[in-house]
N, C-alpha and C positions, 0 to 999 in steps of 0.2 A: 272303874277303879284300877290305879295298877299300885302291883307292889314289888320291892326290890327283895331279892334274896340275896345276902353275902354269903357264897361258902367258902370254909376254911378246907387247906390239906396238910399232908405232914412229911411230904415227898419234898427231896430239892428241887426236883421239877415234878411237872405234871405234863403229859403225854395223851391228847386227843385227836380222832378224826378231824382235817379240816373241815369234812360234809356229816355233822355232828347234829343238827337240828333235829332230826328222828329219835336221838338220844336226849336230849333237852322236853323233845313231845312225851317221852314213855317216862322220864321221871316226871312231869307235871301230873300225866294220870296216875303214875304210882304213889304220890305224895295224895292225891286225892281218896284214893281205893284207901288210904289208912282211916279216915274220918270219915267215908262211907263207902263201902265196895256195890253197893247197889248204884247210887249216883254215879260212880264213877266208869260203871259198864253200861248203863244206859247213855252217858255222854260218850262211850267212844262206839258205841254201837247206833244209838239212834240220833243224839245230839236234839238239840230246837228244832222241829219241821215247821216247813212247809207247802204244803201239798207233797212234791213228792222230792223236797229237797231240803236238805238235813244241811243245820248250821251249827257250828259248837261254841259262836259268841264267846272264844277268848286267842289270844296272838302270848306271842312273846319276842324278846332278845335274842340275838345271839350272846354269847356267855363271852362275857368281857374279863382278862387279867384287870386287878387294881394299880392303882396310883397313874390311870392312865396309859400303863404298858400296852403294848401290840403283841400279839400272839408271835413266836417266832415259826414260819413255813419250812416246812421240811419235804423235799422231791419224794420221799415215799407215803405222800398224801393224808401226814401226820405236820399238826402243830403243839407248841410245846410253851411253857412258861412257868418262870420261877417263881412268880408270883406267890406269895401265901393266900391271898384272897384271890378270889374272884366274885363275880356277880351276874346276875339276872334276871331281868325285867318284865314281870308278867302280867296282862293286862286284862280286863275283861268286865263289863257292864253286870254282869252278874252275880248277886250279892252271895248265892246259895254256892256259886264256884268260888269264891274267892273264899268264902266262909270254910266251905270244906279242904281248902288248899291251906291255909293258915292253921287250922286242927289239926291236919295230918302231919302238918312240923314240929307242933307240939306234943303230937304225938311220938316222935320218931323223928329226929333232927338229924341221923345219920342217913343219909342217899348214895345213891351211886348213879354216875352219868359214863354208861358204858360198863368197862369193870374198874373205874377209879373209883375210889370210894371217898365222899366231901360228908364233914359237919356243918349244916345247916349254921351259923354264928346268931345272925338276926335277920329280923322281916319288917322290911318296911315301908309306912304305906306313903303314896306321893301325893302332894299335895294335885288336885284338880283344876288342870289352865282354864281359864276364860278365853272362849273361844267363841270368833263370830263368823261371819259368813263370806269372810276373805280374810286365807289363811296361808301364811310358810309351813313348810314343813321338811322334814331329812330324814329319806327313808333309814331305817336304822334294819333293813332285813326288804329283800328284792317286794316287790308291787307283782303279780300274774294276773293277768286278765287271758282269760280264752273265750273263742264260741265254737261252735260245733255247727256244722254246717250240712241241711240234708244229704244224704245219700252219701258222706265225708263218713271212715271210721275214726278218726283220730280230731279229737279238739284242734283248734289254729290256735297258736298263742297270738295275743295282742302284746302291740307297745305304743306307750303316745306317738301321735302322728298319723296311727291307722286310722278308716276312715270312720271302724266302729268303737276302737279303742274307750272314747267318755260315756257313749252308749251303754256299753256291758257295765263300766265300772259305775254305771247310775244305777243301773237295774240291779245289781248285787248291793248297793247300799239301800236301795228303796225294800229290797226283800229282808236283811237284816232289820230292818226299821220295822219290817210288819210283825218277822217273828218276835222282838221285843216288846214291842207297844198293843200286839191283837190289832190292828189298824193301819190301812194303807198312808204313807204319805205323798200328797201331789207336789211334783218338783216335773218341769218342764226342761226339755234340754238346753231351752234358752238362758233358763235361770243357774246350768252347771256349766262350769269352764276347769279346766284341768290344763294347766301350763306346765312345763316342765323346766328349770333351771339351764338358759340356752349357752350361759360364761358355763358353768360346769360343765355341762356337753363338751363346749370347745375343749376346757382345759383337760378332759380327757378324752381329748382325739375321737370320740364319737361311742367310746366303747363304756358304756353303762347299760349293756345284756350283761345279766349272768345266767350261768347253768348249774344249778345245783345238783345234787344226786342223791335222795334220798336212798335211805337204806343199800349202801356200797357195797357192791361182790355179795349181794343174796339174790336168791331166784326172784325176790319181787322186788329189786332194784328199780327205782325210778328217778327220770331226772327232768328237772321243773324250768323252763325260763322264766324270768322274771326282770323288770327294771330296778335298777337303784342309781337312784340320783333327788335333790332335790324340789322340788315342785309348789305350785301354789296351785290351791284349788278356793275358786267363788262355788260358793252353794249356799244352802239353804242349813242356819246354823248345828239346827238337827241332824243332819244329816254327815256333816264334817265330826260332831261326835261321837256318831255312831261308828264311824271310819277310824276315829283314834283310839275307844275304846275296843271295837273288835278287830281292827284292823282293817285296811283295804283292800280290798280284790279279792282272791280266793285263796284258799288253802293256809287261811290263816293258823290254825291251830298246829299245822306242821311248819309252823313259824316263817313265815309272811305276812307281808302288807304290815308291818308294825310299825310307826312314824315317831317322831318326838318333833316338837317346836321349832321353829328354826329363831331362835331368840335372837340372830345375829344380821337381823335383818331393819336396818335404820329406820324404818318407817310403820313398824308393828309394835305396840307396845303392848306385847305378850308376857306372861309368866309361866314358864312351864312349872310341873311338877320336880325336885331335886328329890334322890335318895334317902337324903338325910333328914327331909322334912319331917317326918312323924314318925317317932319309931313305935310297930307294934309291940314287936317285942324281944327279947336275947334268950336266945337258946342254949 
């Protein structure tokens, strides 16, 4: 299920970190901790397991200005925008997190992302794409795949192309699949293909790595590669679900791997989810 948040401000502008996603993950669990602080410290402490690997089954947006505006960049690694609205996008297969994330607005509609302070306006829910087992999609927040390689201290990141690249990003959707469902599902690598958008590549000169940086100028500053560009992936329909509901690849809940439809593609006759489709409710 995903749902849209518009928040309101009262500022002529509004002033955030460009590398804001850390801020976007700690209001998500703060809005949670309002309508259960037990749920929402076992999700960021243990999350779905595993065996011995811990998954939190929800992604998000980056936080979009309204009417379609772009954030305006600023060299001292702030962006800025007049916008009275903005939005974003939070998505996640489970009904117990979305349930407590929609409480906790009702409970408490005012947030803060950073030390900006936004009114929750309305929340609302998207309608669910029909989605089958060859699919477009447009990353809307980078893709990370890593492995860790014996006797290596530090993960390899992955990008399409490498030779393990569909590999891990199989085995990360087949383990989501498990902690969901209690049960393995069989998907062969014959039956996964992961393509990547090769006119987009061109049209920018080859460069869709980024690097992001979570948490900027603190001692536990990290920073994440990741792809973003277009892609089609064949799979197995469960499975492409499960990748749009939690996201794809890893460290989704620190906002990665989140995709939306690519409706603009002539030969797919898809419906994604619109914002405006169902509204839960106005704040």
């Amino acid at each position: 299920m995903r749902i849209t948040l518009e928040l309101s401000h009262r500022k002529r502008t509004v002033t955030l970190p460009i590398n804001n996603s850390h801020l976007i993950s700690s209001l998500i669990y703060n809005i949670v901790d309002k309508s259960s602080s037990d749920y929402a410290e076992r999700l960021h402490e243990q999350g779905y397991r595993l065996q011995n690997r811990a998954f939190k089954l929800f992604t998000f947006s980056p936080l979009y200005p309204g009417n379609h505006h772009k954030w305006v960049m600023h060299e001292n690694g702030t962006m800025s925008t007049a916008e009275a609205l903005l939005h974003v996008t939070v998505s996640s297969p489970k009904n117990e997190f979305i349930e407590h994330l929609v409480i906790g607005l009702l409970q408490e509609p005012l947030v803060l992302v950073g030390n900006q302070r936004f009114k929750v306006e309305t929340v609302r829910k998207l309608d669910s794409p029909d989605l089958s087992d060859n699919m477009p999609f447009i990353m809307l927040s980078p893709l990370v795949c890593t492995t860790k390689r014996e006797l290596e201290q530090y993960p390899q990141y992955l990008f399409p192309g490498d030779s393990e690249f569909e590999r891990v990003l199989l085995e990360n959707l087949l383990r989501k699949y498990q902690v969901l469902h209690g049960r393995e599902f069989a998907c062969t690598s014959e039956q996964f293909s992961f393509s990547i958008d090769h006119a987009y590549v061109e049209r920018m000169n080859g460069k869709i790595q980024k690097l992001i940086t979570l948490k900027e100028g603190r001692s536990d500053e990290t920073k994440i590669k990741g792809t973003l560009a277009p892609f089609r992936l064949q799979a197995p329909r469960e499975l492409i679900e499960v990748g749009y509901e939690c996201g794809f690849g890893e460290k989704n809940s620190q906002g990665f791997g989140m995709v939306k439809l690519d409706t603009t593609h002539p030969t797919d006759d898809v419906k994604d989810g619109h914002p405006a489709n169902r509204e839960i409710s106005d704040l």
